[in-house]
C-alpha positions in Angstrom: -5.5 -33.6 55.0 -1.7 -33.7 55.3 -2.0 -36.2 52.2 -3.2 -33.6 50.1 -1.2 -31.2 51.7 1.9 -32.7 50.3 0.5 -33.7 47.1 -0.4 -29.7 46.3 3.0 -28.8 47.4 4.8 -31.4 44.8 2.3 -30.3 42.2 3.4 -26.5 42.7 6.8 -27.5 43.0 6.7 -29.2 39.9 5.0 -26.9 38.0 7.6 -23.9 39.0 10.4 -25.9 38.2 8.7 -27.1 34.8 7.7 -23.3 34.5 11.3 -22.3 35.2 13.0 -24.0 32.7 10.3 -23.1 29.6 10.8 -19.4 30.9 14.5 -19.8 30.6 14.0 -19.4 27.5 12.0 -16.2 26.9 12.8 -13.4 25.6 11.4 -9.7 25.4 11.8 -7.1 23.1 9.8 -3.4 23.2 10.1 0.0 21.6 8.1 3.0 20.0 8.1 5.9 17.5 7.2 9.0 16.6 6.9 10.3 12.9 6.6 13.7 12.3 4.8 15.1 8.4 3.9 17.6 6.9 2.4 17.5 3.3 1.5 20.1 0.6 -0.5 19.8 -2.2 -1.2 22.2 -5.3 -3.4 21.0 -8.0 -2.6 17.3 -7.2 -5.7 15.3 -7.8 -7.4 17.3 -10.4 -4.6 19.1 -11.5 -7.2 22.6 -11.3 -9.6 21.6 -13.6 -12.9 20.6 -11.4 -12.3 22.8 -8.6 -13.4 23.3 -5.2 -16.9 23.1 -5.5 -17.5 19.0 -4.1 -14.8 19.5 -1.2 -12.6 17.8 0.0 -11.6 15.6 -2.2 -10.5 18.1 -4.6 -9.3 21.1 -2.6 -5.4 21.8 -2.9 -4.0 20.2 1.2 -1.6 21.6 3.9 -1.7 19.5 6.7 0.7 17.9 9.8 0.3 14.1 10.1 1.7 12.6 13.5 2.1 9.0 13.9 3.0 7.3 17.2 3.4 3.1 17.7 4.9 1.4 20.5 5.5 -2.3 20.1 6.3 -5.5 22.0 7.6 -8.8 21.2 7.7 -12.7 23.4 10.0 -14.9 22.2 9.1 -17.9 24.2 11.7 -20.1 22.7 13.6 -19.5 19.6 10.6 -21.4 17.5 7.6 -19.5 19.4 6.7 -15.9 20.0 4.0 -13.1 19.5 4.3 -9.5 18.5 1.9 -6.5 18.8 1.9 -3.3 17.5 -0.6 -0.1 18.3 -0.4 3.1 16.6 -2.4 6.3 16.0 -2.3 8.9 13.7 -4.2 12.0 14.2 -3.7 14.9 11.4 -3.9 18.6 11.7 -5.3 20.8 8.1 -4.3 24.1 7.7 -5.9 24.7 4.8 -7.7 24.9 2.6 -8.8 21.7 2.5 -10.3 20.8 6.4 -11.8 18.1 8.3 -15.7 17.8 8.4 -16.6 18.9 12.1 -18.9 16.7 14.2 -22.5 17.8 13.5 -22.1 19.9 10.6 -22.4 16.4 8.0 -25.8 17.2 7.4 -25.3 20.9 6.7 -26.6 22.3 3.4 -24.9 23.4 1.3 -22.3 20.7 0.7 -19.8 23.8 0.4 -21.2 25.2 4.1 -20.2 22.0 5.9 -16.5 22.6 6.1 -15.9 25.5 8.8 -12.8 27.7 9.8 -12.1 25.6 12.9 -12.4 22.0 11.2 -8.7 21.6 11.3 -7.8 18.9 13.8 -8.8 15.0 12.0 -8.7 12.8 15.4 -7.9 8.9 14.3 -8.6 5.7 15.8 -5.9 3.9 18.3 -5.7 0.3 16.6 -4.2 -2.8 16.7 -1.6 -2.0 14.0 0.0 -5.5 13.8 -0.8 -8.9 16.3 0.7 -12.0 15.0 2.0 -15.4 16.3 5.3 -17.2 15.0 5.8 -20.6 15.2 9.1 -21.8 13.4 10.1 -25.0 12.6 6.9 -26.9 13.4 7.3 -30.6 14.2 10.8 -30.5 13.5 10.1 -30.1 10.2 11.6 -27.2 8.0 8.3 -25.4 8.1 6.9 -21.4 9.3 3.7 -20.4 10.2 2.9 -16.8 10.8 -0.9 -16.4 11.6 -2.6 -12.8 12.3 -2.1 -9.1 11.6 1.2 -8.5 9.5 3.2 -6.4 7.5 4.7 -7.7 4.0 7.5 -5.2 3.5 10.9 -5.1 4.5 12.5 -8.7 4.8 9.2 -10.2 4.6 8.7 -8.3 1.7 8.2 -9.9 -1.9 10.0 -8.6 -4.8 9.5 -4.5 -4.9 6.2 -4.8 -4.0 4.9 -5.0 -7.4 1.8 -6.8 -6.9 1.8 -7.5 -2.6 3.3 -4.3 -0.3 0.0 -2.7 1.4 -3.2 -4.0 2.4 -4.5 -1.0 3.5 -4.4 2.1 0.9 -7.1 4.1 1.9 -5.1 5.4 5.4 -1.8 6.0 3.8 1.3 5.2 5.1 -0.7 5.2 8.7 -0.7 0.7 7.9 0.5 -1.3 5.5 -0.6 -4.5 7.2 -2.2 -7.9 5.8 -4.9 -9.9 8.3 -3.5 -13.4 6.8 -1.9 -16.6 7.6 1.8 -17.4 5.6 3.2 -20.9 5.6 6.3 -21.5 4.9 8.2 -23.8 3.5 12.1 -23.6 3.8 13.3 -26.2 1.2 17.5 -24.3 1.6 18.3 -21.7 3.0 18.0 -19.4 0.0 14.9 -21.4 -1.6 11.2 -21.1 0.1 7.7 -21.5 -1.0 5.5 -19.6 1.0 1.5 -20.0 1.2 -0.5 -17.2 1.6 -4.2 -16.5 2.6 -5.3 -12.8 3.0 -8.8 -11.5 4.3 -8.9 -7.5 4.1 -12.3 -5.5 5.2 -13.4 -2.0 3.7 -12.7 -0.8 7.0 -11.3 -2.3 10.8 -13.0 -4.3 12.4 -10.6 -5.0 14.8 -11.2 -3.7 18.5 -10.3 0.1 18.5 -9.8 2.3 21.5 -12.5 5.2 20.2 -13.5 5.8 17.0 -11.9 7.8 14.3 -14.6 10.3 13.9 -18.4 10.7 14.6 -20.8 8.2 12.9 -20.9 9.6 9.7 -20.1 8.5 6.1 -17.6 10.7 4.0 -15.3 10.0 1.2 -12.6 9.1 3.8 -14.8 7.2 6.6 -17.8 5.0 7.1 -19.6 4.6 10.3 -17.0 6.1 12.6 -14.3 4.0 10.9 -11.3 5.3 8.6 -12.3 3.5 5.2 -9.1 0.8 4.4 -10.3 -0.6 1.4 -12.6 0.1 -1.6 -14.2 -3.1 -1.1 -13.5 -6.3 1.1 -11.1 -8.4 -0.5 -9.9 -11.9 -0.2 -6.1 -13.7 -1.7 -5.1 -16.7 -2.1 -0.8 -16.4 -3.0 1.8 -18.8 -3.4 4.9 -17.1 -4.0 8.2 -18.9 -5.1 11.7 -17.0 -3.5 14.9 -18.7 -5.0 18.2 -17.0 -4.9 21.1 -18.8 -7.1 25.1 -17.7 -6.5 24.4 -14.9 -4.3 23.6 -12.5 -7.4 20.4 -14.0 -8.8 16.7 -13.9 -7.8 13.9 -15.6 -9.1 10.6 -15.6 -7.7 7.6 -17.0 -9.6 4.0 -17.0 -8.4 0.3 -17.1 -8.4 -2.1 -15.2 -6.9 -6.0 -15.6 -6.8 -7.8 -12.6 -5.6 -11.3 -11.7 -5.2 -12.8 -8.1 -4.3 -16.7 -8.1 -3.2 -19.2 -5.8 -4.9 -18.2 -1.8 -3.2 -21.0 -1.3 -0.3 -23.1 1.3 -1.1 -22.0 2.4 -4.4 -23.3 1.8 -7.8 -26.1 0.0 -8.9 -26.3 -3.6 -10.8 -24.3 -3.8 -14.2 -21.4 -0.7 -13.4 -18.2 -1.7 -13.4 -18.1 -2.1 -9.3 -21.2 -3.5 -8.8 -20.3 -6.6 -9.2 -17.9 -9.1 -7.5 -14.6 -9.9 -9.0 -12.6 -13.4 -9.8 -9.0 -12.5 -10.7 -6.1 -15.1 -11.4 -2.2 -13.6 -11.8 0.9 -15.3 -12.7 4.3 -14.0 -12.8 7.6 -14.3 -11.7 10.5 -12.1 -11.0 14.1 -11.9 -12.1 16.8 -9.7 -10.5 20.3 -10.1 -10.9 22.9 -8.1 -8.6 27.0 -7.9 -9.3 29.4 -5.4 -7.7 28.1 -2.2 -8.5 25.8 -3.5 -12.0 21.9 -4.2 -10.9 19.3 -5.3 -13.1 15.8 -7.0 -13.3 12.5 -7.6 -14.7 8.7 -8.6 -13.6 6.0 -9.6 -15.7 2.3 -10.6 -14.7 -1.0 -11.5 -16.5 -3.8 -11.2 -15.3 -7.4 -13.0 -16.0 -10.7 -13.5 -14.8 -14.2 -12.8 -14.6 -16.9 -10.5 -12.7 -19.9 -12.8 -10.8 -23.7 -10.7 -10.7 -23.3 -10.2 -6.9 -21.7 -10.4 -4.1 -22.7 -14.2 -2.9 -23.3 -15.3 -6.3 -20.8 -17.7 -8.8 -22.8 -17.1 -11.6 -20.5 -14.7 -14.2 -22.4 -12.1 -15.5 -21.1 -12.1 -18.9 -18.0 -9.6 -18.7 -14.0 -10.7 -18.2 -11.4 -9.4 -16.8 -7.5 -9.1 -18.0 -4.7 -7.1 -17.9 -1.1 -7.2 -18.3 2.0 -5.0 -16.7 5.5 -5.5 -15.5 8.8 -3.3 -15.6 12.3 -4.0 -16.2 14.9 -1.8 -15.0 19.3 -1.5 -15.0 21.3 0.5 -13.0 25.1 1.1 -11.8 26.8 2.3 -9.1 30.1 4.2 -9.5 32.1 3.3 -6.2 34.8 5.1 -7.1 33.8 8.7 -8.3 33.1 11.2 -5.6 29.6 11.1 -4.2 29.2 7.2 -5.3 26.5 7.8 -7.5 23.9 5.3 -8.4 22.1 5.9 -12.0 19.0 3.7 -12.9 17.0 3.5 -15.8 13.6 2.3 -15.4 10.6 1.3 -17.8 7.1 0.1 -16.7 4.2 -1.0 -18.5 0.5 -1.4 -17.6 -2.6 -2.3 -19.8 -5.4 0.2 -20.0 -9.1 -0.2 -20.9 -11.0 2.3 -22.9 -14.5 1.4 -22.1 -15.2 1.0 -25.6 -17.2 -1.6 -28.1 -13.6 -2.7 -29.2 -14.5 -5.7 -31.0 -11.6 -7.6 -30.2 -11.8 -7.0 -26.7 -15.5 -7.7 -26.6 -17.4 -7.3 -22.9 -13.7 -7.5 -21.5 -12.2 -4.9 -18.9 -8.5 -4.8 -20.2 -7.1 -2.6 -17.8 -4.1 -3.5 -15.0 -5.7 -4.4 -11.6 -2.6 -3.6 -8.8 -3.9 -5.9 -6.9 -2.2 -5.3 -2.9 0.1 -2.6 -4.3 -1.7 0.7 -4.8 1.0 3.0 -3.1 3.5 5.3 -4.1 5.4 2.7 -6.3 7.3 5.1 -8.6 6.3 8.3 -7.2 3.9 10.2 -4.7 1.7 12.7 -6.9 0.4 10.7 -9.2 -1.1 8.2 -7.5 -3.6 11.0 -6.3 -4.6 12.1 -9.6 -5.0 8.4 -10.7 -8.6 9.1 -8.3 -10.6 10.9 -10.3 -9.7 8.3 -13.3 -9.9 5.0 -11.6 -13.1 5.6 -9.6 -15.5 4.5 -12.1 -13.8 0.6 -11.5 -14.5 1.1 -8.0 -14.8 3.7 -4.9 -12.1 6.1 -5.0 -8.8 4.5 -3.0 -5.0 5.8 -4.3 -2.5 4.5 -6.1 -4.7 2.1 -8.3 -2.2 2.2 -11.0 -3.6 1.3 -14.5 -3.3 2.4 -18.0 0.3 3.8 -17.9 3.9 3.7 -19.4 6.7 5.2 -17.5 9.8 6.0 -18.4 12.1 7.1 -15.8 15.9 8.1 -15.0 17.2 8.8 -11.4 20.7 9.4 -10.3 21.2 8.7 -6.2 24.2 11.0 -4.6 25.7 9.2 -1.9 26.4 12.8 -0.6 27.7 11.7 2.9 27.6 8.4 4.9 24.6 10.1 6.3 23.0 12.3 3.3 21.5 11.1 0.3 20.3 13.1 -2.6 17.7 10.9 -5.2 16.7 13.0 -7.9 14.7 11.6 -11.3 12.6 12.4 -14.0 9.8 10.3 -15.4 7.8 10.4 -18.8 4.4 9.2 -18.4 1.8 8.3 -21.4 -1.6 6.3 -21.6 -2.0 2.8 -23.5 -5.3 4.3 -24.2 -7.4 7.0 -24.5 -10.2 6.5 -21.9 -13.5 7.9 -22.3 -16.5 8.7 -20.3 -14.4 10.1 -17.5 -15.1 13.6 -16.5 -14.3 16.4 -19.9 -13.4 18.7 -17.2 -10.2 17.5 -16.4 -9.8 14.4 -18.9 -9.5 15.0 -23.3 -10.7 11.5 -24.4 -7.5 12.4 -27.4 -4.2 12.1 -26.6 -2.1 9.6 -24.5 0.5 12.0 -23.2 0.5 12.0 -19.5 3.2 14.3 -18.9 6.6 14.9 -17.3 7.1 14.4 -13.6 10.3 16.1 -12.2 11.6 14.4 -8.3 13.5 14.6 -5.6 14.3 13.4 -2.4 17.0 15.1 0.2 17.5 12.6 3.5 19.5 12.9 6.4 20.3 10.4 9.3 21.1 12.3 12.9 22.3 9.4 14.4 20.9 5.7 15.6 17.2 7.2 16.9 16.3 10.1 14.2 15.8 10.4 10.1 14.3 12.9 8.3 14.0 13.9 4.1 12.6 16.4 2.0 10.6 15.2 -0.5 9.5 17.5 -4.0 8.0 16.6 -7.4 6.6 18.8 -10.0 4.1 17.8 -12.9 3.4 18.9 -15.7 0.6 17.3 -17.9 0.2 16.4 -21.4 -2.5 15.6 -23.9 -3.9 13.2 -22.0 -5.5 16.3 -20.0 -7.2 19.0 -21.2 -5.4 22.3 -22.0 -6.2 24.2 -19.2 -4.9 21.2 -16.5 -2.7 22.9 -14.5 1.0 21.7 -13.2 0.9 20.3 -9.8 3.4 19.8 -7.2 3.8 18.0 -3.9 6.0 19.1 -1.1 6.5 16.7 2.0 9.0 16.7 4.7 9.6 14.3 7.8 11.2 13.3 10.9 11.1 9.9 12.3 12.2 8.9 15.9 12.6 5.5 17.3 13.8 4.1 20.5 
């Protein structure tokens, strides 16, 4: 007994001291926010044409959105750790547009379901980001990141051209990948990263409650807020180089595939089917003193299977084309500092038509992981209506587009900025069999888009802007499309 005695006592010895010197080297890290919105829209996604009578989707919005997260990070050693991340974002509608009230989904008629006191849109409490690091691995210059993680910021790539949110349908609620990234660190400015990405249409991660009853609308399915149009699967590798401390060039590949849209659309439409996409590019920036320019081009190819577990193509091809370049300058030395930037970007269409060179081919850009507000907020709402006969309606699928665009940032204080800009938007093509109600089938002038952006930093723990654009449409619309506007404004605490 007293021989077993001791041994238990050196083994708890030794595992405390062992345990003591790994936990040396931890390390913890914690914090939250709040952000604080508030969003207006006037004849954003149909710019008045269809009208009110299939709410919500096309009712003008008011509505406060209010996002909380808290986070925490273990840094077992400087080559291991773990972060988490939970958030919530519950909105409140003041009109007109409203929330569809438990038990009233089955009301009749469609218009009847949405009552005076459907205001308050309660969300899910999820698992916003959950990811382990492991640096270094073997000694070897080598990252792994495995798990739940965001690809903007400094683990960004590029502007976010083709990779920046996983998640559209929510928002900026998430922007988060599920994925593993390997990484390989051949210099300090030269890495080739490996990435594998596996999104669903909707969580199905643990949640604390659901974000609303067990319903289907054109925002949720089965209790959970809808993510994606479809799932979607990525294989990336992704090239990062950075030459003299003023260049950047980033080549890459990315294989994507997006599953047939659940419950939409029948055998032989355009989202029925499941779709094989390959996309090469690269990325060339170039920074000097005050001078900033650069360019990205992609192209895009690949082919549509007859269903979801099939490999079999069913005759029709996909490919596309789109990239930017842009040049600015930043006057250090005039009052204000301002920074002007011209900027041009280009993305393929498809017109849906027996084009003859084009055959059974869909020629229009596919945004792959970046359908967001990349050059502005409003349009990428009344890109819905348009997009939606590619897939289930999701934002900021940009396709079929030229921009031109000018800004001039005031460096008003070392606290204030003022961004204003102005963007002329046309059509590669002139699509047809959308909806005659809002859409001409004629002419390829989008319109003119007017912005601007006031922001303001309190100190360390609070931001806020003021956000404004105004649109005014062109040919591309039918005469009586009205202007739209959007109106946002926000404050964002952090401790």
């Amino acid at each position: 007994m007293g021989k077993k005695f001791v041994v238990a006592t050196l083994f708890i010895i030794s595992c405390v001291i062992f345990a003591s010197e790994v936990l040396a080297e931890v390390k913890t890290d914690a914090g939250a926010s709040f952000r604080l919105r508030q969003e207006i829209w006037d004849n954003v996604v149909d710019l008045g044409t269809i009208g009110n009578a299939a709410p919500p989707g096309n009712m003008d919005r008011n509505y406060f959105r209010f996002r909380s997260s808290v986070w925490g990070k273990v840094d077992f050693n400087k080559d291991f750790g773990v972060y988490m991340r939970l958030t919530n974002e519950p909105r409140y509608h003041l009109g007109p547009n409203r929330f569809l009230n438990y038990g009233r989904e089955n009301v009749a008629p469609l218009a009847n379901r949405y009552g005076d006191n459907d205001k308050f849109e309660i969300d899910e409490l999820f698992i916003d980001n959950l990811y382990l690091d492991a640096k270094d691995i073997f000694g070897l210059p080598v990252d792994l990141r495995i798990g739940r993680q965001d690809f903007i910021g400094p683990t960004g790539y590029g502007e976010g051209f083709l990779i920046l949110d996983g998640n559209p349908g929510d928002g900026s609620r998430s922007f988060y990948f599920n994925a593993v990234k390997t990484s390989i660190k051949f210099a300090k400015t030269n890495t080739l990263d490996f990435i594998y990405i596996s999104d669903r249409e909707t969580d199905n991660w643990p949640t604390a409650h659901e974000a609303i009853h067990n319903i289907q609308t054109a925002n949720y399915r089965y209790g959970k807020r809808i993510l994606n149009n479809t799932a979607e699967k990525a294989y990336v590798v992704y090239s990062k180089n950075k030459f003299f401390e003023k260049l950047d060039v980033e080549p890459y590949y990315i294989y994507k595939t997006e599953a047939p849209t659940p419950g939409t659309g029948t055998a032989g439409t355009t989202y029925a089917s499941k779709l094989r996409l390959n996309t090469v590019g690269a990325r060339v920036a170039y920074k000097d003193g005050g001078l900033k320019t650069g360019v990205e081009y992609a192209h895009q190819y690949g082919s549509y299977t007859q269903a979801r577990t099939t490999t079999t193509d069913d005759g029709r091809k996909r490919r596309g084309n789109g990239g930017y370049a842009y040049a600015g300058y930043q006057y250090a030395n005039m009052t204000f500092k301002p920074e002007v930037e011209l900027r041009y970007v280009y993305l393929s269409g498809e017109d849906n038509t027996s084009n003859t060179n084009e055959g059974n081919t869909h020629t229009g850009w596919n945004p792959l992981f970046s359908r967001a507000p990349m050059w502005n907020e409003l349009i990428i709402y009344t890109l819905l209506p348009e997009t939606a006969k590619d897939h289930s309606p999701v934002p900021g699928y940009w396709s079929n587009m030229q921009i031109y665009k000018g800004s001039v940032k005031l460096n008003v204080s070392a606290d204030t900025n003022l961004n204003v800009g102005y963007s002329y938007l046309r059509a590669n093509k002139t699509d047809v069999g959308l909806s005659t109600a809002m859409y001409s089938m004629r002419g390829k002038d989008r319109g003119n888009l007017y912005q601007g952006v006031l922001s303001h930093k309190f100190n360390k723990s609070l931001d806020g802007f003021l956000q404004y654009e105004y649109f005014s449409p062109g040919s591309y619309y039918v005469g009586a499309a009205k202007n739209a506007q959007f109106i946002r404004w926000q404050l964002m605490y952090k401790i």
